[in-house]
C-alpha positions as CSV (number, residue, x, y, z in Angstrom):
1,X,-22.4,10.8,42.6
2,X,-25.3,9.5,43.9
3,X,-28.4,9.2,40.9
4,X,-32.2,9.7,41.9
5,X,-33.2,6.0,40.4
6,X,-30.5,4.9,42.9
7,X,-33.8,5.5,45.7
8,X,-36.5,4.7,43.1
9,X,-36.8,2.1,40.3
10,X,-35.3,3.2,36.8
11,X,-37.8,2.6,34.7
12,X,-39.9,4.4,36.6
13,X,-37.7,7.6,36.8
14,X,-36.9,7.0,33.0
15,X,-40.6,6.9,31.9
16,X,-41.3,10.1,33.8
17,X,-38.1,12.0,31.7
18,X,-39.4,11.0,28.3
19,X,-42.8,11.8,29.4
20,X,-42.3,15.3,30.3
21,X,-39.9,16.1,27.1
22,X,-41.9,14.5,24.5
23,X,-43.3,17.5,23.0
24,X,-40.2,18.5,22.4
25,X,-38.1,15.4,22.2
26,X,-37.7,15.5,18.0
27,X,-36.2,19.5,18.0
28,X,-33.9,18.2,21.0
29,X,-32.6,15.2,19.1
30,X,-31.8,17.1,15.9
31,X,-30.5,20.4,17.7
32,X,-28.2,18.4,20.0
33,X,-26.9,16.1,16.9
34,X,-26.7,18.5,14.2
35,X,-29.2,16.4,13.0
36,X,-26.5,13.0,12.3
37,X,-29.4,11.6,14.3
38,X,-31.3,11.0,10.8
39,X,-28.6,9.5,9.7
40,X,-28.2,7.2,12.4
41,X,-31.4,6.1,11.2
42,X,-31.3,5.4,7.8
43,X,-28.1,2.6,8.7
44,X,-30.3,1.2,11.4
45,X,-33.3,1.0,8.3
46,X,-30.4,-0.2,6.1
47,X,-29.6,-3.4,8.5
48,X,-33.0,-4.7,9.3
49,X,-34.0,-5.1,6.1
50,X,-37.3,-4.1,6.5
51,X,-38.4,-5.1,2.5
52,X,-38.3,-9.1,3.4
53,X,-39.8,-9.2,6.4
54,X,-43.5,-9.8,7.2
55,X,-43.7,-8.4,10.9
56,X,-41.4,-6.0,12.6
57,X,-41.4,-5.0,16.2
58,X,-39.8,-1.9,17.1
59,X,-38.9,-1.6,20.9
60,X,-39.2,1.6,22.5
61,X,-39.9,3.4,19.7
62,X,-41.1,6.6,21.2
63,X,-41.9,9.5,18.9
64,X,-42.5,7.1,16.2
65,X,-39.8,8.4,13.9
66,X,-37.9,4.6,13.4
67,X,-41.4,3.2,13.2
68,X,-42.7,5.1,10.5
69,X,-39.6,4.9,8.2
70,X,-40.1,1.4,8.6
71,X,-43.0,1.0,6.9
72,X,-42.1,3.7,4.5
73,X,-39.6,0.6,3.3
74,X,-41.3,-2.3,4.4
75,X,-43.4,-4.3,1.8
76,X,-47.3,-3.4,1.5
77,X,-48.1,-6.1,3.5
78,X,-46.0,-5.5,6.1
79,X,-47.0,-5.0,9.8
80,X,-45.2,-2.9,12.0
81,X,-45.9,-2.2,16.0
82,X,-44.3,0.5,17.9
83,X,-43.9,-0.2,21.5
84,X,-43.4,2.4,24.0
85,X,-43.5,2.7,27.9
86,X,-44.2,6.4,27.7
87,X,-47.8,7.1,27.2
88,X,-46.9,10.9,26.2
89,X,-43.8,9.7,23.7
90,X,-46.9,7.5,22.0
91,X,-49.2,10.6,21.7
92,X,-46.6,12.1,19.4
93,X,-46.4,9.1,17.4
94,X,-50.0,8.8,16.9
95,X,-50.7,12.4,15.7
96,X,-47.7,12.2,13.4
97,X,-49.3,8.6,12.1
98,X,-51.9,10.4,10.9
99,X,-49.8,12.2,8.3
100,X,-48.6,9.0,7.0
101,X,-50.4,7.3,4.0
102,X,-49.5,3.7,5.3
103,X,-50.5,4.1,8.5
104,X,-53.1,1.3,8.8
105,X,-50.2,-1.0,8.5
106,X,-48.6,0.6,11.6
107,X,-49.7,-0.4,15.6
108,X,-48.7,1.4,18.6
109,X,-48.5,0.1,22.2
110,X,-47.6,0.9,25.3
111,X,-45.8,-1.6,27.1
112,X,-42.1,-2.5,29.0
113,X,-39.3,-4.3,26.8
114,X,-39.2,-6.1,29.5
115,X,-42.8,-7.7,29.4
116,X,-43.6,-7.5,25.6
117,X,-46.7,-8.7,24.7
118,X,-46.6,-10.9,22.4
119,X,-46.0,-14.9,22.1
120,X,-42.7,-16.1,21.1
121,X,-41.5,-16.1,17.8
122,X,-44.0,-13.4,16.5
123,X,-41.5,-11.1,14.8
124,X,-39.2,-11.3,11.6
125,X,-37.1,-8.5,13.0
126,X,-37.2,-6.3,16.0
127,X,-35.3,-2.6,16.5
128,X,-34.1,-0.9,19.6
129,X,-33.3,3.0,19.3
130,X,-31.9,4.3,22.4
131,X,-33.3,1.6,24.6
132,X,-30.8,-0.5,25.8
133,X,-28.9,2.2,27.7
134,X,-32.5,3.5,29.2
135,X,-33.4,0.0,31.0
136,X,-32.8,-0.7,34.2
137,X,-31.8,-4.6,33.1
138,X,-30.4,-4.4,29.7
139,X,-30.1,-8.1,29.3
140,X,-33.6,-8.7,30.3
141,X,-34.6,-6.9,27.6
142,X,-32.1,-8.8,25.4
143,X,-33.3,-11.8,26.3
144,X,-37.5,-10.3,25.8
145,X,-36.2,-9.4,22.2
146,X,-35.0,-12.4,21.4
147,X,-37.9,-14.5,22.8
148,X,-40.6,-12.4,20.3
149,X,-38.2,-12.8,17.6
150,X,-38.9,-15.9,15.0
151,X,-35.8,-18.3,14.9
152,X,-33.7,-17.0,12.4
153,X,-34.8,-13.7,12.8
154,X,-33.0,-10.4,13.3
155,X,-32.5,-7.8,15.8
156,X,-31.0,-4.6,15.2
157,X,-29.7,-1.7,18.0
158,X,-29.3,1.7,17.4
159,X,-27.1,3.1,20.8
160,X,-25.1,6.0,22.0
161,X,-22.2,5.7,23.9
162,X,-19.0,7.3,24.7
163,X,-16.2,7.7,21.9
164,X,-13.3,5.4,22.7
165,X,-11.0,8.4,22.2
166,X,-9.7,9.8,25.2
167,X,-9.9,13.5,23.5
168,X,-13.1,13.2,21.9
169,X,-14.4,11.6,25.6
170,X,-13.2,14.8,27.4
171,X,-15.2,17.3,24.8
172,X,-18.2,14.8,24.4
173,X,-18.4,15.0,28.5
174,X,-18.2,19.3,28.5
175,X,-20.4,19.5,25.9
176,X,-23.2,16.6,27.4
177,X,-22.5,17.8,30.9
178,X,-23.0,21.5,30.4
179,X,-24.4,22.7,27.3
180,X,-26.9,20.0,27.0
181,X,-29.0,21.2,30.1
182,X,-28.4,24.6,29.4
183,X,-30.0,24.1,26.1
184,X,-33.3,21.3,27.4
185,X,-33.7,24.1,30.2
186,X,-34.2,26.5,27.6
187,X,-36.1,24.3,25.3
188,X,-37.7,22.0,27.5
189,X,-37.7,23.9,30.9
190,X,-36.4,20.2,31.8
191,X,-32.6,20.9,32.5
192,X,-32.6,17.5,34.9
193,X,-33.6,15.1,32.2
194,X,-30.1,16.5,30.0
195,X,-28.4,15.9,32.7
196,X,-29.6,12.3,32.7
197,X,-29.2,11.8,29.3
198,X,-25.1,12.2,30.1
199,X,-24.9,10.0,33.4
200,X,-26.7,7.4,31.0
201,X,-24.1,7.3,28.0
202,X,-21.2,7.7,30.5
203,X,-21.5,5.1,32.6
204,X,-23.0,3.1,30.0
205,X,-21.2,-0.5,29.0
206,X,-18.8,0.0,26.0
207,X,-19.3,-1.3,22.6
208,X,-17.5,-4.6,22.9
209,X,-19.4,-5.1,26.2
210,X,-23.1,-5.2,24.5
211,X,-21.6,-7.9,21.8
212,X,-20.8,-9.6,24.6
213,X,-24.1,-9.0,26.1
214,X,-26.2,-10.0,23.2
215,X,-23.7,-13.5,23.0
216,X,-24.7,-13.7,26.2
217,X,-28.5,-13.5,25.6
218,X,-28.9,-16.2,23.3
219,X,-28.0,-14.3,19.4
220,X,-25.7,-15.8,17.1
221,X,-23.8,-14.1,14.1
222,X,-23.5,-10.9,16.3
223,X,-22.0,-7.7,14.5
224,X,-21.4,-4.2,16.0
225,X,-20.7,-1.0,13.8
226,X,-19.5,2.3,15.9
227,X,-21.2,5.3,13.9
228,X,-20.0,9.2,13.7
229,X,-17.4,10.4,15.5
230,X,-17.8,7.0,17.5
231,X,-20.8,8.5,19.9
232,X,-23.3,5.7,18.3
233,X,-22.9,1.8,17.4
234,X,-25.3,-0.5,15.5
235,X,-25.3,-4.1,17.3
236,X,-27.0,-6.7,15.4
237,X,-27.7,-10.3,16.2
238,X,-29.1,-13.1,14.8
239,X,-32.2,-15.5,16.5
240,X,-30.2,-19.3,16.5
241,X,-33.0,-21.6,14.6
């Protein structure tokens, strides 16, 4: 089946679904998870290490909800950016920033993973919720991690894909494909951007595919962990020094 970002560029297309359901991006996210999504978080948290590190970059971080448990257990000193595409994603990040007692340790940005703008080797450890499987060049962004990261350094993705069991693949689809949209249309008005969110997990690359990828784009001592019900998988790989 044809897709619309087969006509105009992905990121663009992308950019314009996360900016029209950021309001309610958050409630989606826990409604469609039963909210394992927090979860999901706290093992990404748990793998960067965000204690010993002095900078942390976290890619695509729309909402803001990674970025602010990271320097909830970062160190005092501790600087954190959030970098976004989605200027409406980053509203919602600011206003909850405002909430937080650290927040003059966090920075937001708007940027592409693609073009991150910073010189290389600025970061001790960089995340990636939920980006990899949004970009239009996965790799490139691989390789734009890895470039920002310091030698040595780590990088840690949070992804959703497609379980590995047939069974679980053939409810996972129904339940993406049809109750999904049903529920952003009534939530979000935004059935269309649900219905993205499964053409992007299902014709995603599989779990042993992104190792390879992130081999591929320069990380060393790479290590994959398949979450819940084997929907999500941490990747992590190391900067060589």
């Amino acid at each position: 089946m044809s897709k619309v970002y087969d006509t105009i560029p992905k990121d663009f297309y992308v950019q314009a679904i996360f900016n029209s359901i950021a309001s309610k991006y958050d409630l989606m996210n826990g409604m469609m998870s039963f909210g394992i999504h927090y979860l999901w978080r706290k093992v990404l948290i748990q793998f960067i290490q965000a204690q010993n590190m002095s900078t942390i970059l976290d890619v695509c971080c729309g909402t803001g909800a990674v970025t602010i448990e990271l320097a909830r257990k970062s160190g005092p000193n501790t600087k954190i950016i959030g970098l976004d595409f989605s200027k409406a994603m980053l509203g919602i990040a600011e206003t909850r920033l405002k909430d937080f007692i650290s927040a003059k340790k966090v920075e937001l940005i708007q940027a592409n993973a693609t073009t991150i703008p910073f010189s290389d080797d600025s970061f001790d450890g960089v995340t990636i919720a939920y980006g990899l499987r949004n970009a239009a060049d996965p790799m490139a962004v691989l390789k734009e991690l890895k470039r920002v990261t310091k030698p040595g350094g780590k990088v840690v993705s949070l992804e959703l894909i497609k379980p590995d069991s047939k069974r679980l693949q053939f409810l996972y689809n129904i339940y993406l494909h049809y109750w999904i949209p049903i529920l952003g249309k009534i939530l979000v008005h935004n059935g269309d951007a649900y219905h993205y969110l499964h053409d992007s997990i299902f014709s995603f690359i599989h779990q042993e595919q992104l190792s390879a990828l992130f081999k591929k784009s320069g990380f060393q001592q790479i290590q994959c962990f398949r979450l819940k019900l084997g929907i999500a998988t941490i990747h992590i790989g190391i900067k060589p020094l």
